[in-house]
C-alpha positions in Angstrom: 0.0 0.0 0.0 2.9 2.3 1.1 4.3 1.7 -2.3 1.5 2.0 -4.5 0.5 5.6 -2.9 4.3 6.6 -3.5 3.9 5.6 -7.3 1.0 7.5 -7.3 2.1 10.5 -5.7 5.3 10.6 -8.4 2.8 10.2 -11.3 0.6 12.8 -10.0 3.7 15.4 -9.9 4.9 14.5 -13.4 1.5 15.2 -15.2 0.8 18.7 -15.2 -2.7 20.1 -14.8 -3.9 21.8 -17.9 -3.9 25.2 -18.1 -1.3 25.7 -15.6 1.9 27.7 -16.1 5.0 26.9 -15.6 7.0 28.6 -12.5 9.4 31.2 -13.0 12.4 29.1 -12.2 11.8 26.8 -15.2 11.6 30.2 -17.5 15.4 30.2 -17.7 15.7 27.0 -20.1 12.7 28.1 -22.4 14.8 30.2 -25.3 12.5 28.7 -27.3 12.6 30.0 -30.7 15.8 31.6 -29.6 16.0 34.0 -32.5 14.3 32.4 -34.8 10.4 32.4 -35.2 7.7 31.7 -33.4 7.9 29.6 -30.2 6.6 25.8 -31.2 3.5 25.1 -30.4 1.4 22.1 -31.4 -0.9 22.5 -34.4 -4.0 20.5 -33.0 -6.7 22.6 -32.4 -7.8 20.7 -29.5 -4.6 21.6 -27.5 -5.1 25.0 -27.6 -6.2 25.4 -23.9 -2.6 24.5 -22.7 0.4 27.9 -23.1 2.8 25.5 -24.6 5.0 28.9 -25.0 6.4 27.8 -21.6 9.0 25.8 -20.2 8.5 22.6 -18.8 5.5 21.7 -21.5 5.9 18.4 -22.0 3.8 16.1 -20.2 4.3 12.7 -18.6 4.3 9.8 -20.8 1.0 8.3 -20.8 -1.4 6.3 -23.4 -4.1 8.7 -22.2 -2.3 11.8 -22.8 -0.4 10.4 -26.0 -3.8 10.4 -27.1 -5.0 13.7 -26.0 -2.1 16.0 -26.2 1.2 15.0 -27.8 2.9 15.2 -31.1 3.0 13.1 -34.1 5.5 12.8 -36.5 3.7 15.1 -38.8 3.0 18.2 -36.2 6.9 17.6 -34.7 8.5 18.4 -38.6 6.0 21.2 -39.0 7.0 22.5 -35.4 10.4 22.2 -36.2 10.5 23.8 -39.5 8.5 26.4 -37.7 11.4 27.1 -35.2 14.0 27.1 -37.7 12.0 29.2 -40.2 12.4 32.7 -38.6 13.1 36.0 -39.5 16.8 35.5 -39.5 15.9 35.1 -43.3 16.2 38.7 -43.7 19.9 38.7 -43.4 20.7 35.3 -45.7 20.9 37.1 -49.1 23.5 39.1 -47.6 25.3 36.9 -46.3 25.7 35.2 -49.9 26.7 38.9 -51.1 29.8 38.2 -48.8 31.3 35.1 -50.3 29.5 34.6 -53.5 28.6 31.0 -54.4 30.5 29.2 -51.6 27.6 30.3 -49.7 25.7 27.5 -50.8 28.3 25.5 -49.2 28.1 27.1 -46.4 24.8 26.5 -45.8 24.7 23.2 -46.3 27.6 22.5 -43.6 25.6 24.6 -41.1 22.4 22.6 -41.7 24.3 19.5 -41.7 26.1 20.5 -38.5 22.5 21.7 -37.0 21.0 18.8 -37.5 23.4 16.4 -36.1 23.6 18.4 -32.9 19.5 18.0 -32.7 19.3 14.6 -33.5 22.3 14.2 -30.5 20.1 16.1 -28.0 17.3 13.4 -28.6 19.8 10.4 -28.0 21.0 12.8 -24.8 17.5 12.5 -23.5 17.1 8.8 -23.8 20.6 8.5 -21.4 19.9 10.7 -19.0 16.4 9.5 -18.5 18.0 6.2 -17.5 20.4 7.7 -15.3 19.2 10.5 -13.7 18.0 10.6 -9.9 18.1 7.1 -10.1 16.0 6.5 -13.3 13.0 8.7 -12.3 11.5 11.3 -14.7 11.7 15.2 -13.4 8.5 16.9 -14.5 10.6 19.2 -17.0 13.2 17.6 -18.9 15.0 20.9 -21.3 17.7 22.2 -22.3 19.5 23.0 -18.2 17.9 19.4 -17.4 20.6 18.3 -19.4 23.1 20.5 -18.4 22.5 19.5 -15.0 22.6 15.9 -15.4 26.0 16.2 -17.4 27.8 18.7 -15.3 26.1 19.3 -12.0 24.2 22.8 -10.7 27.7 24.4 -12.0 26.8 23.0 -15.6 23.4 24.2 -15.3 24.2 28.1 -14.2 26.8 28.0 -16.9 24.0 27.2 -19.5 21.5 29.0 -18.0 23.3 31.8 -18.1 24.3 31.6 -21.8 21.2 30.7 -23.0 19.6 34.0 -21.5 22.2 36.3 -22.9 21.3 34.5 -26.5 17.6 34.9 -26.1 18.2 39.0 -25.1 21.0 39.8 -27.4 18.4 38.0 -30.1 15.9 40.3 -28.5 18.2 43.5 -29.6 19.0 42.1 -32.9 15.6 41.3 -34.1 14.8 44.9 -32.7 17.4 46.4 -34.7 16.2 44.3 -37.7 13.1 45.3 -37.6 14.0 49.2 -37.1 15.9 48.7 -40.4 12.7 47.1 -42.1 10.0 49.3 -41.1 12.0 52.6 -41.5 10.7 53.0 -44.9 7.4 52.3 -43.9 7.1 54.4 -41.7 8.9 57.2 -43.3 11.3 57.9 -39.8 15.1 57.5 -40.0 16.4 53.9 -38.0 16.8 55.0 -34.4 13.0 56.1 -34.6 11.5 53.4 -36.4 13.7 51.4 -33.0 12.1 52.8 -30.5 8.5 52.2 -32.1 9.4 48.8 -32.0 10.5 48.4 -28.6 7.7 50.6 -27.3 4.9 48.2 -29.2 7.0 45.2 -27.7 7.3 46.7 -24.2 3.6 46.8 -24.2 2.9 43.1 -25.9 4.7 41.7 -23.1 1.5 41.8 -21.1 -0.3 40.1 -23.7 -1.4 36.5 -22.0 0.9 34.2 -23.4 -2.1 31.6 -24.0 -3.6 34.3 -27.0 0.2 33.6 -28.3 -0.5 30.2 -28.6 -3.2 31.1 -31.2 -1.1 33.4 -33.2 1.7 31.1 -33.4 0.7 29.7 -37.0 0.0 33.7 -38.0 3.2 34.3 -37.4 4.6 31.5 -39.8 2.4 32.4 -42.1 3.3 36.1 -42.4 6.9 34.7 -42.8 6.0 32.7 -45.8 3.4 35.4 -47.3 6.2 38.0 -46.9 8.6 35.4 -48.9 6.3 35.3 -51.6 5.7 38.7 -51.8 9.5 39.4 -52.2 9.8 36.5 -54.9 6.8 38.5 -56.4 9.0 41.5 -56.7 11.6 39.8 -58.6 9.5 38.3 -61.0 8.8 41.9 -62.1 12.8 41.9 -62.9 13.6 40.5 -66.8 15.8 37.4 -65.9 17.7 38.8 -69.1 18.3 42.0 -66.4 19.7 39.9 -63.5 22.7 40.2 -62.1 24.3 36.3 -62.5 27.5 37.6 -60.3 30.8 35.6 -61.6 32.4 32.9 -59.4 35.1 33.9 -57.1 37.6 31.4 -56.6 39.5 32.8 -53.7 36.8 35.2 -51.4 37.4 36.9 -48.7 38.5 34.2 -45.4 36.9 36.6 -42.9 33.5 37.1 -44.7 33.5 32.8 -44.4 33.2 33.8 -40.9 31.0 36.4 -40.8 28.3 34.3 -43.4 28.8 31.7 -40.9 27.6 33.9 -38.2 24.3 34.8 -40.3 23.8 31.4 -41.6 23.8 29.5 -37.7 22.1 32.6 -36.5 18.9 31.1 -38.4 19.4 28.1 -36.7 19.0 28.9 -33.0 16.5 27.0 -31.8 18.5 24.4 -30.2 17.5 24.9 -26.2 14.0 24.6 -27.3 14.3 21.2 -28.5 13.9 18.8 -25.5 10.5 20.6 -25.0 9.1 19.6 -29.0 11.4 15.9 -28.2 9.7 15.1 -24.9 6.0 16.0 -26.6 6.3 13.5 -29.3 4.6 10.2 -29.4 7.1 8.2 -30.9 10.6 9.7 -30.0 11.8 7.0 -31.6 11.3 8.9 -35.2 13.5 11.9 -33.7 16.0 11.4 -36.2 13.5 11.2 -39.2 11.7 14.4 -38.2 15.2 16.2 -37.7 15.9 15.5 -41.2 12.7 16.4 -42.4 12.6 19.7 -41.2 16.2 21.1 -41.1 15.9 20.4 -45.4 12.7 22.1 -45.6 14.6 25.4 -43.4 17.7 24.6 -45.7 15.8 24.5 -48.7 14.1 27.8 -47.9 16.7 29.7 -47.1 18.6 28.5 -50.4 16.3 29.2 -53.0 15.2 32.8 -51.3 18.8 33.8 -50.7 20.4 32.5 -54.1 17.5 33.8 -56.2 17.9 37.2 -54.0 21.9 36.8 -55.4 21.3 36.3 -58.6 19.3 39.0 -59.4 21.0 41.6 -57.3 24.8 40.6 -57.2 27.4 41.8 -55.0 25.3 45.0 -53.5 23.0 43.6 -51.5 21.3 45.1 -48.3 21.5 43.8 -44.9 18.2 43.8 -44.7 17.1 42.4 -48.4 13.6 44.2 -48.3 15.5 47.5 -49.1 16.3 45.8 -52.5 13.0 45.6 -53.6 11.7 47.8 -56.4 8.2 47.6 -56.3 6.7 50.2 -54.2 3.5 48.2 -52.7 5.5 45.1 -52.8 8.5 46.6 -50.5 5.9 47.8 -48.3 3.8 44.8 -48.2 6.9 42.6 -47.9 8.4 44.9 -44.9 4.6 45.1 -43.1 4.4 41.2 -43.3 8.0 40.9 -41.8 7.3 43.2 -39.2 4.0 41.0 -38.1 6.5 38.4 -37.8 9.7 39.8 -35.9 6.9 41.9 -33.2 5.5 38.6 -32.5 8.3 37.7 -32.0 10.2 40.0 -29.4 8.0 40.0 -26.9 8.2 36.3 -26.4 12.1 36.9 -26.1 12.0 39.8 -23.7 9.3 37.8 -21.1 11.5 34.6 -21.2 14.4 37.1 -20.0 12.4 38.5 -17.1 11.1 35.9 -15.8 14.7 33.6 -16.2 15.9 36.9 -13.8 12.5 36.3 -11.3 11.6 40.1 -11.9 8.4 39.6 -14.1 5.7 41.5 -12.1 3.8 38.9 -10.3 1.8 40.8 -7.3 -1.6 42.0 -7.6 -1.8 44.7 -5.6 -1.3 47.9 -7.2 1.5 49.0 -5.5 2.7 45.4 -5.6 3.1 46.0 -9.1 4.2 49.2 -9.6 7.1 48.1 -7.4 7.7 44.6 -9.2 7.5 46.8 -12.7 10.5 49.2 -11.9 13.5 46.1 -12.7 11.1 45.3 -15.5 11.6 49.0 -17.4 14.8 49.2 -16.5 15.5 45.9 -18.4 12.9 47.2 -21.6 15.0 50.1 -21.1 18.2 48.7 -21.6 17.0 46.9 -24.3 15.9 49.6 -26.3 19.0 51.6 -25.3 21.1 49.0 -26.8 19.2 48.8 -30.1 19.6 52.4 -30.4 23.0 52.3 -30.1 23.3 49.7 -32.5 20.7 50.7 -35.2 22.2 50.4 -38.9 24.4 47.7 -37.4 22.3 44.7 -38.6 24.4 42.2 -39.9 27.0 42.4 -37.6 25.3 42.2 -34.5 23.3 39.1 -36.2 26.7 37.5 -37.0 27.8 38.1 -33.0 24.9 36.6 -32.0 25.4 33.2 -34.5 28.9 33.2 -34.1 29.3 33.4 -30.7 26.2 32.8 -28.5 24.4 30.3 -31.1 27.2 28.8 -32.0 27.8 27.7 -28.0 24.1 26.8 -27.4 23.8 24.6 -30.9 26.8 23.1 -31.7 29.6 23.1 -29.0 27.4 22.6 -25.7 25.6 19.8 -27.4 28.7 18.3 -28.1 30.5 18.6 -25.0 26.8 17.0 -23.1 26.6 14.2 -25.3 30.4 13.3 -24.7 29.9 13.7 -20.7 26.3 11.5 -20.8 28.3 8.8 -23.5 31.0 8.3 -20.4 28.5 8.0 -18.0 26.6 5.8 -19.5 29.1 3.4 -20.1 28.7 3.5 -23.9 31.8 5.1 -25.1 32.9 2.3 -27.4 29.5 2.2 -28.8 29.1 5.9 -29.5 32.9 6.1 -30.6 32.4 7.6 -34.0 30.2 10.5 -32.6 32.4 11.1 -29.8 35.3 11.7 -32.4 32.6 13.9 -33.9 31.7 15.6 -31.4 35.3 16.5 -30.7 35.8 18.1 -33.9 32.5 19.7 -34.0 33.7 21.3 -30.2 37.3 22.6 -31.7 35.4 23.9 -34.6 32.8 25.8 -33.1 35.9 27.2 -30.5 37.5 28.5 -33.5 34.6 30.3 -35.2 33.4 31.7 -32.3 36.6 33.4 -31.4 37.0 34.7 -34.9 33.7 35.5 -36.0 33.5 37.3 -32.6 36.3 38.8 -33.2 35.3 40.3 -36.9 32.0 41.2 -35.4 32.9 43.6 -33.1 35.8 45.1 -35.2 32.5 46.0 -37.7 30.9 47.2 -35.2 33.5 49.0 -33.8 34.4 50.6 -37.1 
């Protein structure tokens, strides 16, 4: 009897009621679409009633709520896609600009890289559900789970800690970005059309996060309608007219670096992926769905950003909806963008406050006054920053992939998998990915340092 009310009692704390939110100390590991799009939320209609834009949302593993609530194979591609298809896209043209057709390259080695490292995280999760605590199942298995159960609390802090710069430098960035689209929109110079956008996203933060959960496939949407919009505009260009830039045998080495910045800055969603693994039904087709996805993100990204290069060449934009020619196009493509990167923000700058425990909580009125003042001082600092760096778009994106991404997607996975392989006792079996992993670890080292470097010496100059 004493047994059967302890299982209980652990069952009971893994499932989580519906409709509850996750606690502020969870917040921390939820980067979710960490730069990237719109946080993943499953497509079923049915599942609405639950803010899967927190932390901690996958449930325990049951038939019942297999049935009721988790992912198939289908909704985990499509959630997937949807976190690596963000408005990072804005930058990719340029980044072919830099290096010419070696871009294509590129690309390809950062999807292939991406997607090994996600596909790693699901085999991480498998061996560390078997050895953690003593083989029982914490209600939230993420991104610091893992941390924790590879390196200790130390690991964790160290992670935690990364992953929230990421997700507010990406906060800065995409507010910059969008500054840069909007400004002819709005008919304002950069710094302005800034601090319209931080002011709108100051005030979205309040929005429930369980109406964000409705607009999630909006957002997406108004990514791919934007897309189409902008391909629409260069229909209107005679092919005979395009650009059809010569190849360059020998580019520049440091714009590799910085297109490798831009390129991995679209692929950010790493810390968000235990949450989509752990609310799958079968997380046995990880692997498949991995593949699935990252070629639909790499395929989108190619064909946008080499069409883009083809027609304009060399002198490309930053921001590629300046290139357009098409009056109501531009502005159509820049509005649609904009939908995107605003809903967006928000989700970034309320993961930040509530990973630091100041997101105002009390009810009373003074209560929240009071809890509100470390909040604007953190919107304000936000918006300070993008100020500062308005018009410095694509270096501050290439920063953010080259240094912060590039630690939260391809060296910490690395380094986890290689600590949970030894402890598991399965070194010899995972051999090949260990030596992998190894080289993926001195690799990312060496393009964070000098894509880092480059980046600031942009911005700098």
């Amino acid at each position: 009897g004493v047994a059967a009310r302890r299982s209980a009692a652990k069952t009971a704390g893994r499932i989580r009621a519906p409709g509850r939110y996750a606690t502020p100390a969870t917040m921390d590991v939820w980067s979710i679409e960490m730069l990237v799009g719109t946080a993943p939320t499953r497509l079923k209609p049915e599942c609405l009633d639950v803010p899967e834009l927190l932390p901690g949302s996958p449930e325990a593993k049951s038939h019942h709520e297999a049935e009721d609530g988790e992912m198939n194979s289908y909704e985990t591609v499509l959630n997937l896609a949807n976190t690596m298809m963000g408005s990072g896209v804005l930058a990719v043209p340029y980044a072919f600009g830099l290096i010419n057709y070696w871009a294509v390259l590129l690309l390809f080695v950062v999807v292939g890289l991406t997607a090994f490292t996600a596909c790693l995280i699901g085999e991480k999760l498998k061996m560390a559900r078997s050895k953690a605590l003593g083989g029982s199942h914490p209600i939230s298995r993420d991104y610091t789970y893992l941390a924790e159960i590879s390196y200790g609390q130390c690991g964790k802090c160290v992670v935690a800690v990364i992953t929230v710069l990421e997700v507010w430098v990406a906060a800065v960035t995409f507010l910059v970005m969008n500054g840069s689209n909007i400004q002819g929109l709005l008919g304002v110079n950069e710094i302005q059309a800034v601090l319209v956008c931080t002011l709108v996203s100051s005030v979205m933060i309040f929005i429930p996060l369980r109406i964000y959960a409705y607009v999630s496939l909006a957002s997406l949407v108004a990514l791919l309608m934007a897309s189409m919009c902008f391909l629409g505009d260069l229909s209107t260009i005679s092919t005979a007219k395009w650009s059809y830039p010569e190849l360059q045998l020998e580019p520049n080495v440091g714009n590799f670096f910085r297109a490798y910045g831009l390129f991995i800055f679209c692929f950010a969603g790493h810390p968000c992926l235990p949450a989509l693994h752990e609310g799958m039904q079968h997380t046995e087709r990880w692997t498949g769905c991995v593949s699935w996805s990252f070629t639909i993100a790499a395929v989108y990204y190619l064909v946008l950003g080499l069409v883009t290069y083809l027609a304009h060449g060399d002198d490309l934009h930053p921001v590629f909806t300046k290139d357009m020619s098409i009056p109501w196009l531009k502005h159509t493509t820049a509005a649609f963008f904009a939908v995107k990167i605003q809903l967006t923000t928000p989700v970034l700058m309320r993961v930040v406050l509530q990973s630091m425990q100041i997101w105002p909580e009390g009810r009373h009125v003074n209560e929240f006054i009071q809890n509100s003042l470390p909040v604007a001082l953190v919107i304000l600092l936000t918006g300070t920053s993008a100020c500062f760096l308005a018009g410095e778009v694509a270096a501050l994106a290439s920063f953010v992939g080259a240094l912060l991404v590039n630690l939260t997607s391809i060296v910490i996975p690395c380094v986890m998998y290689a600590r949970l392989s030894v402890w598991s006792q399965q070194p010899g079996k995972n051999k090949v990915k260990l030596v992998m992993c190894g080289v993926l670890v001195v690799f990312g080292l060496v393009t964070a340092v000098a894509g880092t470097y480059l980046a600031v010496l942009d911005m700098t100059h």
